[in-house]
N, C-alpha and C positions, 0 to 999 in steps of 0.2 A: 295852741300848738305845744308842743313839751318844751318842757323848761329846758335851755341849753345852759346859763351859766347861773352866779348867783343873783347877780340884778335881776333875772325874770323873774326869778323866783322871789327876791322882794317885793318886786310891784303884783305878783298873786299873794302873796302875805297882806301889802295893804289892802291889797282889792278887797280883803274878805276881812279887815280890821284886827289882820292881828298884827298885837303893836309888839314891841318888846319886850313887854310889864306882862304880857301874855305867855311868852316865849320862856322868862323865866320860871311865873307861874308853873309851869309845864313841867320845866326840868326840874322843880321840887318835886316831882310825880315817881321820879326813873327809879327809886326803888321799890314802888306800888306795880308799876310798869313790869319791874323785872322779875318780879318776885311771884304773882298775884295772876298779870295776863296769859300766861301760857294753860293753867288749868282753869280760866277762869272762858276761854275761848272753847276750850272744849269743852267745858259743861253746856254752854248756848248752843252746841250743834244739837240738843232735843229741840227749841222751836223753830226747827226748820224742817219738821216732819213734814208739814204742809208743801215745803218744797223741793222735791224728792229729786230736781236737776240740781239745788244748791247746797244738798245735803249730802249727795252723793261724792260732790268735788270736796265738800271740807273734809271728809272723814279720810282722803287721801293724803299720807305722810308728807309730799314736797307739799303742799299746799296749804298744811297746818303751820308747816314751818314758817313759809312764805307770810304769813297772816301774822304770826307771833310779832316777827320779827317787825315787822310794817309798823304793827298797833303799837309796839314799843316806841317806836321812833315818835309817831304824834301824841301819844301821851305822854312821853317826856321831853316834850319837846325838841326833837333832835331833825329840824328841818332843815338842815347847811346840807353839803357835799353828802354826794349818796341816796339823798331822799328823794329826787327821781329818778334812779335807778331800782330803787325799792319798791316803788310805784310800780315801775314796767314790768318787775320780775311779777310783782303778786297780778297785775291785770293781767298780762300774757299766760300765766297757770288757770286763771280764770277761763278765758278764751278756748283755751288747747284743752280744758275738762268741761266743756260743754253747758259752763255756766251763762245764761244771756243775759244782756247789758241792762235788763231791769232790776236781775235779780241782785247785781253789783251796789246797786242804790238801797236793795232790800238789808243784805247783808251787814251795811255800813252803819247803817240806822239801829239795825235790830242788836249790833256788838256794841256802839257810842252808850244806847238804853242801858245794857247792861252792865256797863260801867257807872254810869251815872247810880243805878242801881244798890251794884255792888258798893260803892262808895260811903252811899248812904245821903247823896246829894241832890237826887234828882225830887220832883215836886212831889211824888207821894211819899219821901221817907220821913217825915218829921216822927219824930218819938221813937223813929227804928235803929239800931244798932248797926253802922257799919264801919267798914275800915277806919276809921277814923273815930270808933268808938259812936255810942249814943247821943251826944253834942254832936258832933260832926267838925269837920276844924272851923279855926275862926272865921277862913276863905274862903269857906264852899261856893261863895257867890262869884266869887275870883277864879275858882280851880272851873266851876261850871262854864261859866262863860270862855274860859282859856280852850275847856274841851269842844265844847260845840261848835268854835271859830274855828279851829284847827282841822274839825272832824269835816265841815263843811269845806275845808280848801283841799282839805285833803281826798273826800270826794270828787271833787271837779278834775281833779287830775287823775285818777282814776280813771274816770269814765273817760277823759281825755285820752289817755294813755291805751286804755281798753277799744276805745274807738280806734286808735292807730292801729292796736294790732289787730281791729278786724279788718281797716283798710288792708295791711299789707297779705293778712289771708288772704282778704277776696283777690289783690292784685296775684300774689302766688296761686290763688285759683285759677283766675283767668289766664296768668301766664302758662300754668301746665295746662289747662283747658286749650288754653291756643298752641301750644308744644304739641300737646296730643292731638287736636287735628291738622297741625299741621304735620306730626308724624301720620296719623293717620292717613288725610287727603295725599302724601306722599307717597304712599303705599297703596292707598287704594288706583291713583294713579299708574304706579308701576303697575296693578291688577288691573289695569283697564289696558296700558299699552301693552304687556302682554297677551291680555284678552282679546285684542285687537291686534295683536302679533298673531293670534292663532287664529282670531274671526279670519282675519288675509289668507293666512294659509290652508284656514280649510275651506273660506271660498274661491281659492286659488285652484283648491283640489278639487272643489266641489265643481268649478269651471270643467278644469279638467275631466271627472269624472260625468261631467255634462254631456262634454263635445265628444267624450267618450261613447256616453250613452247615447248619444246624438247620432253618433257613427255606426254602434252595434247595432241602433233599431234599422237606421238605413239598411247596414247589412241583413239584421232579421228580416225587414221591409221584402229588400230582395228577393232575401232566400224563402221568403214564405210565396212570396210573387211568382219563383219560379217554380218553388214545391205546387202550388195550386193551378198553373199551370201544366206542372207533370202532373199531379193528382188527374186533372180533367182529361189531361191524355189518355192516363193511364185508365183513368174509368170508360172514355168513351171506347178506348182498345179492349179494357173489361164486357162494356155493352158487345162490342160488336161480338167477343169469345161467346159470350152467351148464347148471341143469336146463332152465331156459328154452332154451338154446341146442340142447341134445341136445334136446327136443320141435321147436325147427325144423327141426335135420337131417332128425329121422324126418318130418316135415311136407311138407320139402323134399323129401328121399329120393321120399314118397310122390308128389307134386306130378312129381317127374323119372319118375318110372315111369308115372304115369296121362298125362304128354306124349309119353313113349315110345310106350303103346299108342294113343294117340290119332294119331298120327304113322304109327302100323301102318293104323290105322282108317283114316285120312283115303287113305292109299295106295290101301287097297284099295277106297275109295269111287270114287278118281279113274279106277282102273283099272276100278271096273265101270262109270262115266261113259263112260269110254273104250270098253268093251266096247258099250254102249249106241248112240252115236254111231256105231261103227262096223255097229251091227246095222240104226240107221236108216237106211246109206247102201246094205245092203244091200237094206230094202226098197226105198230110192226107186229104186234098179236095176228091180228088181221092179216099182212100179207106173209105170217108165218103160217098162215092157215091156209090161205091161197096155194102159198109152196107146198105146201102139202097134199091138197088137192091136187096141183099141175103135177105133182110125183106120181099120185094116186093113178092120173088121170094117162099120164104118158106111163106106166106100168099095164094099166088096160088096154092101152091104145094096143102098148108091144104083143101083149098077150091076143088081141082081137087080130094084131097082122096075122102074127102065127097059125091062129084058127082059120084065118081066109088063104093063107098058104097052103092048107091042109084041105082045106074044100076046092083047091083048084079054081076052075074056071067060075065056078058060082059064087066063088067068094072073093073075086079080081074088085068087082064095085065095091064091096064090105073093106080091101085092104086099101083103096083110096081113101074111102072115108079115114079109117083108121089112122090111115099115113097122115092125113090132115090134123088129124085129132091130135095123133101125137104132137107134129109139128106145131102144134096152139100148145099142146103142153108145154112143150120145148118152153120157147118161146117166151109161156106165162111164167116157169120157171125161172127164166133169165129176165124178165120184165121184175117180177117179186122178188128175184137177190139185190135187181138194182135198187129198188123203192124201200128192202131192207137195209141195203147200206146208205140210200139218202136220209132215212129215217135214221139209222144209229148217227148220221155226221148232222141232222138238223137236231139229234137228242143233246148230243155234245155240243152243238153251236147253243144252244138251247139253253144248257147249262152253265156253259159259261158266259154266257148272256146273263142269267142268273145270278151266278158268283158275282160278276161285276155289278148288275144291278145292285145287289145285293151289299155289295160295296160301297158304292156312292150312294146308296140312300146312310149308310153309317156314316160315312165322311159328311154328308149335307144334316143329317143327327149332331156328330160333332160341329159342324157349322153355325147349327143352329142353337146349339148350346153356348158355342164362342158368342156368337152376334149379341146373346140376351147377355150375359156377362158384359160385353162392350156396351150394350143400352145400358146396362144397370150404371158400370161403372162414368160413363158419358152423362149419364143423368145425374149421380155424387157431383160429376166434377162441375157439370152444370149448377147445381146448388150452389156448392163452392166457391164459384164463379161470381156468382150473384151478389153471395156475401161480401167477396173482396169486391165487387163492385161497388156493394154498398158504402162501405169502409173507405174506401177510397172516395167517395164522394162527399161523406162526415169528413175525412182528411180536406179535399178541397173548400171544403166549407169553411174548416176551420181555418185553415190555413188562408185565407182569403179575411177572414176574422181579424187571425193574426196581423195580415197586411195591414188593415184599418187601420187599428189600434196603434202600429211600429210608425204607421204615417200620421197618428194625433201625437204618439209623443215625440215625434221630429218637430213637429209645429210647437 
């Protein structure tokens, strides 16, 4: 656990044997320390190419700093007040720049060598030249050992330290991890009671818009029930117009054929009027020929009295006969003015017998012309008829369809 005061911090000093006789060792260091370690930290950042997470945090200004300042402290020995604080500052820059906790062990080792190094102390310098000159000091056995003790206690609190501050990330992970779903699951909640505020109200609507629909199909139900209904009325009223209207064709039909022959008839009536007329103008010929004779004939008569006037007694028989004769003139005279004047009054009954024939066969012409016009157009309407009959029964069909379906979606 980290050092709280300075007793802990002794019994980690003995832990790791460093005695006193170390401690001073050390602090004959702090002007090698002061002087020496700040460019001598930044020259070892080239063998950390190999480690491009550890190389990357040193080369960042707080964290060189942080380094400097550490390494000073255990090389000159200055482990009293402050020296875990120095710890936590350099492991927490470690941590927060993405360095991981092996590379912490790396780093430790590979700075402590290069000191030993630089020094000129460490196992392979014999005969080499370092801070301390080509001898080396009288202690180097004393200063090595003071470093390596140190370097090693001073590790372990390190990675101590380093381990605390990745305990308290991961706990500040977990805490904002748990913040955030419990901000989240709080919110998402609100998004479910509200969604659930609206699921109600739109199945609320949706009820309604049900019982609704429930209602308009009944009513469609109904209305189609009754339209199919009318429909089948109206078609069976359509059939029966049809039937009706085909009985007025043939009615009609009939009606145009019996104006036709009637048309025939009335002709041939006019033409035997005609014939007639014409027959009575050949008798009035006739008994204008008659009157003419019976003129002729009572002018001889007169003249044959005369003569038997004149013969006296021999000619009394001759003026009998004569007197008769004339008398049949007479007679046939007034017989032929009467039979010419029947004949002019049957010539005129005759004719106008004619004229009106003559008439009513145009009027039964015009008849017969109306009648086919009213076939024709009674046979349109009949078509007509038919169509709207049919129509109307697609109508009932449908509409009885309709019924169905208005009565599955009430169910």
């Amino acid at each position: 656990m980290p050092l709280r005061d300075q007793g802990e911090l002794d019994k980690r000093l003995a832990t790791f044997k460093v005695t006193a006789e170390d401690v001073a060792v050390l602090k004959g260091m702090a002007d090698y320390a002061r002087s020496r370690l700040p460019d001598l930290l930044q020259e070892l950042h080239v063998e950390f190419a190999g480690w491009p997470e550890i190389q990357a945090a040193l080369t960042k200004a707080e964290v060189h700093r942080a380094r400097v300042a550490h390494w000073c402290r255990v090389v000159s020995g200055d482990m009293g007040p402050g020296f875990t604080e120095s710890a936590q500052t350099l492991a927490s820059l470690f941590y927060d720049h993405g360095v991981p906790g092996y590379a912490v062990a790396i780093c430790h080792s590979s700075v402590m060598n290069g000191i030993l190094r630089d020094l000129g102390i460490d196992d392979g310098s014999k005969g080499r030249s370092g801070w301390f000159g080509r001898g080396g000091p009288r202690n180097a056995g004393a200063i090595r050992s003071a470093l390596n003790k140190g370097a090693w206690f001073d590790l372990e609190l390190l990675l101590e330290v380093y381990a605390a501050a990745e305990q308290r990330s991961r706990a500040a992970a977990l805490n904002n991890m748990a913040e955030a779903i419990e901000r989240e699951a709080g919110i998402a909640v609100e998004k479910v009671s509200a969604l659930t505020s609206d699921m109600s109200g739109t199945a609320k609507a949706m009820a309604s818009t049900a019982a609704r629909t429930g209602q308009n199909a009944g009513e469609a139900a109904e209305a189609a029930s009754q339209t199919r209904h009318t429909a089948e009325t109206v078609a069976s009223a359509a059939d029966q117009l049809t039937s009706s209207i085909h009985q007025i064709v043939r009615q009609v039909s009939g009606s145009t054929a019996s104006a036709q022959r009637a048309v025939v008839a009335g002709r041939g009536a006019r033409d035997s009027i005609e014939a007639m007329s014409q027959q009575a103008a050949q008798i009035g010929k006739i008994a204008e020929i008659i009157a003419d004779i019976a003129a002729r004939t009572n002018l001889l008569a007169l003249n044959a009295t005369i003569e038997a006037a004149r013969a006296g007694d021999a000619g009394k028989g001759f003026a009998v006969v004569a007197g008769e004769v004339k008398q049949l003139a007479t007679q046939t005279a007034q017989s032929t003015a009467d039979i010419t004047r029947q004949i002019a009054a049957v010539r005129q009954a005759t004719q106008l017998a004619a004229d009106e024939v003559s008439q009513v066969v145009g009027l039964i012409g015009e008849i017969d012309t109306t009648t086919s016009a009213v076939a024709a157009a009674v046979e349109a309407q009949g078509s007509a008829t038919a169509a709207i009959a049919r129509s109307v029964g697609e109508t009932a069909s449908a509409a009885s369809r309709m019924s169905q379906r208005t009565d599955d979606v009430r169910a």
